[in-house]
N, C-alpha and C positions, 0 to 999 in steps of 0.2 A: 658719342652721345652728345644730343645739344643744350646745349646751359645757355643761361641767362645773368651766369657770373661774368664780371670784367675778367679782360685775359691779359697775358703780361705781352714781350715781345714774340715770345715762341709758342703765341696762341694757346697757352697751358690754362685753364681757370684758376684765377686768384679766389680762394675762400674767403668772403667778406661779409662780414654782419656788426650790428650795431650796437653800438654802446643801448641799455635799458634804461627809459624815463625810471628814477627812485630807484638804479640799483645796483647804487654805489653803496661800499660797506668801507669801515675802516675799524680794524680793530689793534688793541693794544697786545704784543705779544709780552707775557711778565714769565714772572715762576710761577704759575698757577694758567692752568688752562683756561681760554675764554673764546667764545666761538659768535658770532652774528648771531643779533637779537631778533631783527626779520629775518626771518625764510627766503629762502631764494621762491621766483614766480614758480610756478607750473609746469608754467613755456619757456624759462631759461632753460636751456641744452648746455650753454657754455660760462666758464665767469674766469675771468685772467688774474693772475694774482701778481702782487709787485712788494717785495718784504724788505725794509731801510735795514734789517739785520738778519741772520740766520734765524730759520725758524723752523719746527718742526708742525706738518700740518696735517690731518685726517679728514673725510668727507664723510657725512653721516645725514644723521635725523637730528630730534632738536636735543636729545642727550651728549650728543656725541663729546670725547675728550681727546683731547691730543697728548700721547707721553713720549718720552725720548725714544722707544720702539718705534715711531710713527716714521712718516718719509722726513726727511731731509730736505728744505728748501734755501737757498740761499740768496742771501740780500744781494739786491743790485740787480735780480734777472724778472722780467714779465715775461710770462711764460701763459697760456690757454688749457683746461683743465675742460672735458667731458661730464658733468655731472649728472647725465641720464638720458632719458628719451628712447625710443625706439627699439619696445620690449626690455628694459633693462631697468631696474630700479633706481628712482628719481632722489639725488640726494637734496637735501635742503639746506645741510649746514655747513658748513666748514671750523673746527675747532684748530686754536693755535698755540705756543705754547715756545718763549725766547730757548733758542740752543746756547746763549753764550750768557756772560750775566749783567748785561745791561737789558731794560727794556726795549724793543724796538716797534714798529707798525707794521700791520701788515696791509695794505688795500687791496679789496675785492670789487671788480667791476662784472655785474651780468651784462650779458651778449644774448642778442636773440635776433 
């Protein structure tokens, strides 16, 4: 199939897309959940997350909470996250919520 993605040495396509003008997020992971005050775009498909400590995180609408049932994230890894697109429901938020008990950050980057 022919693409228009760059390829690496063994001609594979490398998946590559772009950081979003405005859609950078940084949120505070405490003992109480708190999730981004903008909406992710539309058109974001994707957003990478990078957490300075454990954290527990959920994908939702603008309610959404994160509690220690949620996944499991762990500080120190960026990692790419699908948040909708192509017949499948469009999340907009992402709520977080410290696993340990100091506070830490979590950063949100959309990809599009």
């Amino acid at each position: 199939m022919p693409t228009i993605l760059p390829t690496d040495s063994n001609n594979n396509p490398i998946p590559a897309v772009r950081l979003k003008q405005s859609g950078a997020h940084t949120l505070t992971a405490a003992a109480t959940t708190s999730r981004n005050a903008n909406a992710f775009g539309a058109d974001t498909k994707l957003v990478s997350l990078y957490a300075t400590g454990g954290v527990y995180v959920k994908f939702g609408d603008a309610s959404v909470t994160a509690t220690t049932a949620d996944h499991f994230y762990p500080n120190g890894v960026y990692y790419d996250f699908s948040i909708g697109g192509d017949n499948v429901p469009h999340y907009t938020h992402v709520a977080v919520l410290r696993a340990g008990s100091s506070d830490c950050m979590l950063y949100v980057s959309e990809k599009e």
